[in-house]
Structures are given as C-alpha cells and as structure tokens.
C-alpha positions in Angstrom: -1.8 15.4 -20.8 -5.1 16.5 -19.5 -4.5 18.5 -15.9 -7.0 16.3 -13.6 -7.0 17.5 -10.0 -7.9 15.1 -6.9 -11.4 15.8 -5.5 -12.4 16.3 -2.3 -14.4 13.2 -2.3 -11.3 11.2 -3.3 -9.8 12.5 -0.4 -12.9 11.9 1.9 -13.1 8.4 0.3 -9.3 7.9 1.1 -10.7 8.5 4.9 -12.1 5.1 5.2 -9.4 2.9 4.6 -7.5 4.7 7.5 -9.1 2.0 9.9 -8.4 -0.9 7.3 -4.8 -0.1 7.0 -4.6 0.1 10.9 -7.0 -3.8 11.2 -4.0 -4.8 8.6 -0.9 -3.5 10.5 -2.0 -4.6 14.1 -2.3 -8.4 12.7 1.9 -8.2 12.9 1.8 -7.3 16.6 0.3 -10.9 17.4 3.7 -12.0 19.5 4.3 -15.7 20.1 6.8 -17.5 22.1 9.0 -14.0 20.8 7.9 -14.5 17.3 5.4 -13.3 14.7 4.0 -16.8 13.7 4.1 -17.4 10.3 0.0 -17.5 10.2 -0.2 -13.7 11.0 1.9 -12.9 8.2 -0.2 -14.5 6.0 -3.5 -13.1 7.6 -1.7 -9.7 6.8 -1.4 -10.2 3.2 -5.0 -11.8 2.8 -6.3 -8.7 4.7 -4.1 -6.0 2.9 -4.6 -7.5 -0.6 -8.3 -6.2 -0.5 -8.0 -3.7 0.9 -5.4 -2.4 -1.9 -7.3 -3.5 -4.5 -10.6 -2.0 -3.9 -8.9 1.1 -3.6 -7.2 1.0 -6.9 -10.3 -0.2 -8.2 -12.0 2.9 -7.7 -8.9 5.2 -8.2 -8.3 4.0 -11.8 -11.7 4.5 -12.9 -11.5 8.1 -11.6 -8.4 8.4 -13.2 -9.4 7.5 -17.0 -13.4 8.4 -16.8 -13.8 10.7 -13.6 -15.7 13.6 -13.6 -16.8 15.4 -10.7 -20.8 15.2 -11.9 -23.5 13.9 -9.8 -23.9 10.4 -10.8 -20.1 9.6 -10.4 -21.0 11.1 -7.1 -23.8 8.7 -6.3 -21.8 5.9 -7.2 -18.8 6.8 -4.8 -20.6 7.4 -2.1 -22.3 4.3 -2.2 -19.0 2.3 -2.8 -17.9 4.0 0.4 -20.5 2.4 2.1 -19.9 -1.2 1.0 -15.7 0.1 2.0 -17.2 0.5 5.4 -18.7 -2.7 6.0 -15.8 -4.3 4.8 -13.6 -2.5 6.6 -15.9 -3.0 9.8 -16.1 -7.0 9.3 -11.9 -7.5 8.8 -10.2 -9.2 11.8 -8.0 -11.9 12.3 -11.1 -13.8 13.1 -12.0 -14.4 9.6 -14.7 -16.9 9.9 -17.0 -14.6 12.3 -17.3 -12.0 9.8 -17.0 -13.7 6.8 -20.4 -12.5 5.0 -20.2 -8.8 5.7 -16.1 -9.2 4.5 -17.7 -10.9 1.1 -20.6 -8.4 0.9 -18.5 -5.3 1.6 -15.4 -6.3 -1.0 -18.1 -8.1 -3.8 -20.2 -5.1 -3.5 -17.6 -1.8 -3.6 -15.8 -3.9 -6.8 -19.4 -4.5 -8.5 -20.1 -1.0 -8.4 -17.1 0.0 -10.0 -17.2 -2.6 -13.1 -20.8 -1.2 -13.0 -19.5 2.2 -13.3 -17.0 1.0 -16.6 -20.4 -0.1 -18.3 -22.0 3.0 -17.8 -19.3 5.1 -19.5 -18.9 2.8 -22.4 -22.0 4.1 -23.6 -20.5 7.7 -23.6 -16.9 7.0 -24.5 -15.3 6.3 -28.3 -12.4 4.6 -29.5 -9.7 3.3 -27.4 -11.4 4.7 -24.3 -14.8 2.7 -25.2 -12.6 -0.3 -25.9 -11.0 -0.1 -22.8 -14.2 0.5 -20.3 -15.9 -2.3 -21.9 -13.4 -4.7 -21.6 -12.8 -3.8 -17.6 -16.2 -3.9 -17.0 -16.9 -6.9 -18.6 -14.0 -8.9 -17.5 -14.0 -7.7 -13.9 -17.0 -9.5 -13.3 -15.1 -12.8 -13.4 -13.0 -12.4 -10.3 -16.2 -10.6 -8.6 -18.4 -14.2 -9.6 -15.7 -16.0 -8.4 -15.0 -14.7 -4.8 -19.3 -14.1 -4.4 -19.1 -18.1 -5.1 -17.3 -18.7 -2.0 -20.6 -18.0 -0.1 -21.4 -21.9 -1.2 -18.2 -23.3 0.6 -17.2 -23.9 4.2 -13.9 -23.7 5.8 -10.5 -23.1 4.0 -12.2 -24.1 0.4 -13.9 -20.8 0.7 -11.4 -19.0 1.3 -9.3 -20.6 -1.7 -12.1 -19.5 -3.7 -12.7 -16.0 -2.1 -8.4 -14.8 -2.9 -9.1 -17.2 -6.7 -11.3 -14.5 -7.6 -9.4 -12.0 -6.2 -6.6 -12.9 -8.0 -8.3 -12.7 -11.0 -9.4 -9.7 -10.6 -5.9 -8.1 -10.1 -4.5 -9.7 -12.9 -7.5 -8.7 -15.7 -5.4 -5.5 -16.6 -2.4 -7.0 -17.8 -4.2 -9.3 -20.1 -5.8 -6.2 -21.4 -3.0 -4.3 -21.6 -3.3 -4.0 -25.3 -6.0 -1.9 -24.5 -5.1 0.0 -21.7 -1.6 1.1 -23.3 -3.7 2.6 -26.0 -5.8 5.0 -23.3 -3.1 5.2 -21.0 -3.5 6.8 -17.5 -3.1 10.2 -16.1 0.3 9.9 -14.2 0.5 13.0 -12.7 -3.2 12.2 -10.8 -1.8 9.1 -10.5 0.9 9.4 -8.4 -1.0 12.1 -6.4 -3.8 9.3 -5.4 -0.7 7.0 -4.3 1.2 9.5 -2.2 -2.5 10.2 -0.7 -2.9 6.7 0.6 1.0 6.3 1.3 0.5 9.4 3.4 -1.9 7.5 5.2 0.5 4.4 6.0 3.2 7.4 7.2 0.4 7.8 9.5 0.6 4.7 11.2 4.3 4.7 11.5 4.0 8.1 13.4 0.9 6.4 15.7 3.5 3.8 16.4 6.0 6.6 17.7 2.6 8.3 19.4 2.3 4.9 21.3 6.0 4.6 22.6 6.6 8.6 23.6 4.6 8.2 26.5 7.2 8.6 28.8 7.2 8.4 33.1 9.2 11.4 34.3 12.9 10.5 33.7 12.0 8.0 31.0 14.7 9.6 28.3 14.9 5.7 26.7 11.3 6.0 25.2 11.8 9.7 24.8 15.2 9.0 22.5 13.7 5.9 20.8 10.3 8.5 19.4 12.5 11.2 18.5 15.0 9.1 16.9 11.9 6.9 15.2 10.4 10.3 14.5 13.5 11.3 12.2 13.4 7.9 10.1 9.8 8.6 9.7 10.3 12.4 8.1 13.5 10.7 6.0 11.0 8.1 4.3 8.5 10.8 4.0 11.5 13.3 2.6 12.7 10.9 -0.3 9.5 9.5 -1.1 7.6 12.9 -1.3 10.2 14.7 -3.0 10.7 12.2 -5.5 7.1 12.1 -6.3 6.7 16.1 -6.8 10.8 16.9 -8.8 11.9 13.7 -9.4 9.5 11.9 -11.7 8.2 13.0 -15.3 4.4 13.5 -14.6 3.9 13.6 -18.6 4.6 10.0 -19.2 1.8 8.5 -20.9 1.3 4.7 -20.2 -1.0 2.1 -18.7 0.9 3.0 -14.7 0.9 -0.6 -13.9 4.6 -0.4 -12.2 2.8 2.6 -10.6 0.2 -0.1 -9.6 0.9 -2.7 -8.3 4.7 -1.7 -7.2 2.6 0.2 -4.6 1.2 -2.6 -3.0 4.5 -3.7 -1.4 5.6 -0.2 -0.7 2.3 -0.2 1.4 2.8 -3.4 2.7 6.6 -2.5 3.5 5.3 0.6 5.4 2.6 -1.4 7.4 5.5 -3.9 8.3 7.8 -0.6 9.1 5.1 0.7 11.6 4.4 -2.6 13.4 8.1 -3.1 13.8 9.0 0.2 15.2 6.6 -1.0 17.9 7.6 -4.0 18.5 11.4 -3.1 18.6 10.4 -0.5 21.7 8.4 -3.4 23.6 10.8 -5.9 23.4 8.9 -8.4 23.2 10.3 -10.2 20.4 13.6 -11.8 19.7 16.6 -9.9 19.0 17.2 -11.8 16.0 13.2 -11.7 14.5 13.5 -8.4 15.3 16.3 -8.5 13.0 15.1 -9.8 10.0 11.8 -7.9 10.4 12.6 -5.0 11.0 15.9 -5.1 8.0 13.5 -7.5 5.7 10.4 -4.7 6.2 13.2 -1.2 4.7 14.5 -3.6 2.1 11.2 -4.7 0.7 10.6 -0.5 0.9 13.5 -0.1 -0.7 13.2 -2.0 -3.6 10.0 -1.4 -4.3 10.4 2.5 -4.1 13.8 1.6 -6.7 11.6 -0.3 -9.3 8.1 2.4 -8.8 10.1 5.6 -9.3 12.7 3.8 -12.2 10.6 4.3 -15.2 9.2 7.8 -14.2 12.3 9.4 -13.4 14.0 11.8 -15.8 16.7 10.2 -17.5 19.5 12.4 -15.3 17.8 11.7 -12.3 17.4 7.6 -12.5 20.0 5.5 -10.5 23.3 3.9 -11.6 24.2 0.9 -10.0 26.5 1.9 -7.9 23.6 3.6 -5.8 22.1 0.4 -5.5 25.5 -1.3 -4.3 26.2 1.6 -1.8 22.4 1.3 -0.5 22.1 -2.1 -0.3 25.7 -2.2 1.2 24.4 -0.1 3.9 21.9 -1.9 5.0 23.9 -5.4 5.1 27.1 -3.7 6.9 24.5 -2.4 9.6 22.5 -6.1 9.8 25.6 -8.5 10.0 27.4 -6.1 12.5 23.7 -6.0 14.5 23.9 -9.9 14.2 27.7 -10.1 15.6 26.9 -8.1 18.4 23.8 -7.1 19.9 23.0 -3.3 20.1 20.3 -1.4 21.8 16.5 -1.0 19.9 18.2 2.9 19.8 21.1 2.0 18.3 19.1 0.0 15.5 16.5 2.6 15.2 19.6 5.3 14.5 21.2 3.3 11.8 18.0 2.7 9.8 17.5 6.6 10.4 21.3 7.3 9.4 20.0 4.8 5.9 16.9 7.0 4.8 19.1 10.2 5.0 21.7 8.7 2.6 18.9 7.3 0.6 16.7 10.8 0.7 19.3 13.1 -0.1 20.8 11.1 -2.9 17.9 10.2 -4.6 16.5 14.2 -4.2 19.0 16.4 -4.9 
C-alpha cells in the first residue's frame, strides 16, 4: 500500500472543529429539574452529525486523491473557511443561525464533490469510476439540505438532516466501487486518532474545569486526578491499539473505520460532559447513572466493532473478553444502583474498567 503521510494542513484543518466538538459536548450540560431533557440529546446528535460528516468528507478525498500540490491547497483552505462559519453559527439556538449553519455545511460539502470532479479528469480505472460516482452522487444530499432554505420551522429541518442523510449513506450504495479503489488504512486510522485526540481533549478540559481547588479542597483534587487516570487509560488502549494492534495493510473501502467512529466520538463527547456533571452534582444519582455507564458502554462497543476487522488474527477478542468486560461494567452499575457511592468512588471503578480493558486488549 502506498505510504501516505498526514499534512500539516490536515492537521491545521483538524484545528477548526476543536470549537465544534466543544458547541456539541456543552449541549449535554443543559440540566433540568436534575436531568438532561431528552431535547438536548437530540440537539447533540443533529449538531455532532455535521460536524462528523464534513470532516470525513474532506478526509476521504485526501485519503484516495490527495496530493500536497497547490490546487488541493486552494480548495482546503477554502473549505476551512465555509468549516468556520458553520462552526461559528452552531448553537442550541438553531433557528437564529440557521442560514450561516446551511451556508457553512452546503458549502465545505460542495467543495469537496467539486473536488471528486476535478480528479476524475486525471484518474483511470477504478479510481476514475469511483471519483465520478462520489461527485456526482453527493450532490443529491447537498440539493436536498440547500432546499431547506424554502421551508420554515421543523419542515426545514426534516429536510436539512434528509439530505444529510443521504449524503452519509451514498458510499455504501457505491460500495461496488469503492471496494475496488479501496482506502489507505494506515492514513486512515491516523486522521481518526487525530480528531479522537481532539475529543481526549475535551475530556481533560472537563478535569481542567473541576481541579480548581480552594485550599483544603482534596474532594475536587481526588475526583481530577482520579478522572485524569480514566482519561490516560482510554487514551492507553485506544492509541496503542491503533499503532501495534491493527494491520495497517488491509485494503478495503474503511467504512467500519467510518462510520464506527462517529459513536466513538459521540461516546467520548458524552464521556467528557459527564465527568462534569458527575463533580457538580447537579444531576440525579440515578441519570448520572445511566449516563455516565450508557456513555463507556456505547465507547466500548464501538471501539470492539472499529478495531475487530483490523486486528491481526492473534490479537482479535474471544468472547470471553467481551463477557468479562461487559461483566465489569454491569457488576459495578447494579452495585452503584443498590447503594449509592460517592462521584469518587464511581469515577474509580470506571478508571479500575479502562485499565482491565487497556492492558488486555494491548499486550
């Protein structure tokens, strides 16, 4: 497979969405009566989805057809600047900003269906075949959402996520094509662990926020160092996966890869606005709970199901991991439901879970 190295403009371009994934994770802290109300967890999703997808828009371009020459340039910078207005018009306030949102997301996806019609003209074969079909079809979803501009209300929006939607799922009906000119996995899963880097990020902002202890204050002190720990297993088993765990050679379209990273980033979002939330106490024990338990079992999972596939053979999980994992995690959330422990106490087993689940997954 053809060694292709991340740029420093990916990287710069990876920059922006810091302050999307942070609009995105802040929607969970909207407390109510002790709850997250339903309504902000859908708010999350309709912002995160986006905000994903423009991202791997881009990324899988650069992936199959990136080179580092001027024009390719041009259009990623530009992108970046339709990313920026995007990322400056999200907010739970939808309606407000509702134009610069369509302008900013339309835009950043035209240019890169734009950029698929350009190389078609200097690509053969499979890889011709495959940039004319993505930048021809991905101008479906993009007419669809711009359409929403017509609409008022909530039918706009149903048309704004319809396009959306079709947009995310053009690939797999082109899979026939994409299988043939498959990825490069090895730049792949670099990109990925570059933006789930950046979702560690939050998770360690959300420690930042709570170690800012009054002298004697060893509760808050305890909670960031224990939270602090959690944070470097997750980063431990992820990272370490990523770099001796998986076979970078594999050759095929990378959708697990995909879209399996969407609810790892959403599961990491969830992880860093509960971490906060546990310290401030200012939800319900049991929503804190199910939040905090649900948000490390939706990361489990998808971390499973992503790395599966790319593992070598020796290294892939039996199922008696996946019992003694998952066991875990329900022995520490029915005992936590019996009796009610300390945000410490919680914060410790979840930490005492990622060590398990690091050092048996990376050694």
């Amino acid at each position: 497979m053809e060694v292709k190295k991340v740029t420093w403009l990916e990287l710069f371009y990876d920059l922006l969405f810091v302050a999307a994934v942070a609009t995105a994770t802040n929607v969970l802290l909207h407390v109510e009566k002790g709850e997250i109300h339903p309504e902000y967890f859908l708010k999350f999703v309709l912002i995160f989805v986006p905000i994903w997808w423009s991202w791997v828009g881009q990324t899988l371009f650069i992936n199959r057809f990136g080179h580092d020459f001027l024009h390719q340039r041009i259009f990623t910078i530009l992108q970046m600047v339709f990313v920026l207005i995007m990322t400056s018009s999200l907010s739970v306030d939808f309606d407000q900003y509702y134009l610069p949102f369509l302008i900013g997301y339309a835009g950043s996806r035209a240019l890169t269906a734009i950029q698929y019609l350009v190389v078609r003209r200097l690509e053969e074969g499979n890889k011709k075949k495959v940039a004319h079909y993505l930048g021809t079809r991905f101008w479906i979803g993009i007419i669809i959402s711009f359409f929403s501009i017509f609409f008022d209300s909530w039918i706009r929006y149903i048309v704004l996520y319809a396009g959306i939607f079709v947009d995310i799922v053009v690939p797999f009906f082109g899979r026939k094509y994409l299988v043939k000119s498959s990825t490069n996995t090895a730049h792949l899963l670099e990109r990925f662990a570059s933006l789930t880097l950046i979702l560690y990020g939050e998770s360690v902002i959300s420690t930042l926020y709570v170690l800012k202890p009054q002298k004697g204050d060893w509760n808050s002190l305890s909670f960031s160092i224990i939270s602090f720990i959690l944070i470097i297993s997750m980063w431990w088993q992820y990272f370490d996966n990523v770099e001796k765990k998986v076979d970078k050679s594999i050759q095929a379209a990378g959708q697990i890869i995909i879209y399996g990273h969407l609810f790892i980033l959403m599961s990491l979002s969830m992880i860093a606005a509960s971490i906060k939330l546990l310290f401030l106490n200012e939800v319900h024990y049991s929503f804190n709970l199910f939040f905090i338990f649900g948000s490390v079992l939706l990361y489990f999972i998808t971390t499973t199901i992503v790395f599966h596939q790319y593992r070598f053979k020796q290294d892939r999980l039996k199922y008696y991991h996946l019992a003694l994992f998952i066991g875990i995690l329900a022995s520490f959330f029915i005992i936590n439901l019996i009796v009610e422990v300390s945000n410490i106490v919680i914060m410790g087993e979840l930490t005492l879970f990622f060590i398990i689940y690091a050092k048996l997954t990376t050694t």
